[in-house]
N, C-alpha and C positions, 0 to 999 in steps of 0.2 A: 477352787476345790480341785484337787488333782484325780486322776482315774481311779487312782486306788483307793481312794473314797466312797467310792461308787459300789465298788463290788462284795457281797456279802462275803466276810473273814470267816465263813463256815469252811471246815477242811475240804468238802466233800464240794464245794461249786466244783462247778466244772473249769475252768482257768483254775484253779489250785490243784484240785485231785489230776485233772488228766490234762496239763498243758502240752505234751507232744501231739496232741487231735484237737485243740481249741484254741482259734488265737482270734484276739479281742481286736476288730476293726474299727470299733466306736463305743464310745460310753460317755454318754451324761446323767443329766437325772430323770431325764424322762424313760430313755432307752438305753440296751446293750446290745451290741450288735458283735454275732461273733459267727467266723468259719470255721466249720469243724467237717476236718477232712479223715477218712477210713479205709486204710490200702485192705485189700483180698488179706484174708487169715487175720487180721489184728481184731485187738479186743480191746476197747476203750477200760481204763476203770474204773470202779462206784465210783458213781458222780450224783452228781445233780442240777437241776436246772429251777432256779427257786421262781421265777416271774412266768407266766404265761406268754405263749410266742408265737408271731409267723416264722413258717420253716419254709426256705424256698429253697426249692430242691433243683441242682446241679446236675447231679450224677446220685440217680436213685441206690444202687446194688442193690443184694440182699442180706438180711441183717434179721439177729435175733436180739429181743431185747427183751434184760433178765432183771429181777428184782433183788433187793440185800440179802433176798435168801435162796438166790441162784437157781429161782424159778421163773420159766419163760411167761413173760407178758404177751411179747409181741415177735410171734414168727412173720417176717414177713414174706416169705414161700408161701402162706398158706393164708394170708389176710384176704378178707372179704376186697378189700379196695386198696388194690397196688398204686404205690408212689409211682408219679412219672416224670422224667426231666421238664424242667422249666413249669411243672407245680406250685403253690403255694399251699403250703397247711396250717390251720390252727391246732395251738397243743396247749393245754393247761400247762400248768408248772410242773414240773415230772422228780416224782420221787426218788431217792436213792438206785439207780440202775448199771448195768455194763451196756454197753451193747458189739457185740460181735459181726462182723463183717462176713458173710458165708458165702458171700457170693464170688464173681470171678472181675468183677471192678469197681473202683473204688468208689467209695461212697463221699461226694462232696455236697454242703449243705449252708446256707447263710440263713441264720436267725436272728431274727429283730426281739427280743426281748420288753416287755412291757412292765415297764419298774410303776409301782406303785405311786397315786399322784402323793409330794409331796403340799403339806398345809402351809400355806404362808403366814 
C-alpha cells in the first residue's frame, strides 16, 4: 500500500489544503506523523486535522486559531495554559481551521496522528 493510500482525499486535510506548512515524515496504517512548521505573520489555510494527535512542540510562538467562520477559537496570548518547547499535547481531531502565527518566532511542531484501528 503506498502513502497516498493512507491519507484522507478530503481537500481540506492538511497535506492537501496547506502543503507549504505540512510535510508528511511518516505514514502507515496505524499513524501519520507530520512537521508543520509557521514563520512570524504567516497564516496557514482551512485545513484540517481528521485523527486525534500528540503535538510535540519545537518551537511554541504565538498563534491565533480561527474556525471556517473566521472566528477565534484559540488565542494563544491569552490561553489559560501556554505551550512550551519540548511539550507534548493531546488534541482531538481539529475541525476546519487557519491558524495564524502572531508571534515574533516560528512556530515548529511534530504530530503523531492516531488513524483509526483498522478490522482484519
Amino acid at each position: 500500500m503506498s502513502r497516498s493510500e493512507f491519507t484522507p482525499r478530503s481537500p481540506l486535510n492538511a497535506l492537501l489544503a496547506a502543503p507549504e506548512h505540512h510535510r508528511l515524515l511518516l505514514e502507515n496504517a496505524a499513524v501519520r506523523v507530520l512537521e508543520t512548521r509557521i514563520e512570524p505573520g504567516e497564516t496557514v489555510r482551512l485545513h484540517t486535522h481528521d485523527w486525534p494527535a500528540v503535538y510535540y512542540v519545537l518551537s511554541p510562538g504565538q498563534f491565533v486559531r480561527r474556525n471556517e467562520m473566521g472566528e477565534v477559537e484559540v488565542d494563544s496570548r491569552v490561553a489559560a495554559s501556554a505551550l512550551r518547547e519540548g511539550t507534548a499535547v493531546w488534541s482531538p481531531p481539529l475541525k476546519p481551521h487557519t491558524l495564524e502565527n502572531v508571534g515574533t518566532t516560528p512556530i515548529h511542531v511534530v504530530s503523531v496522528e492516531i488513524k483509526p484501528r483498522q478490522e482484519d
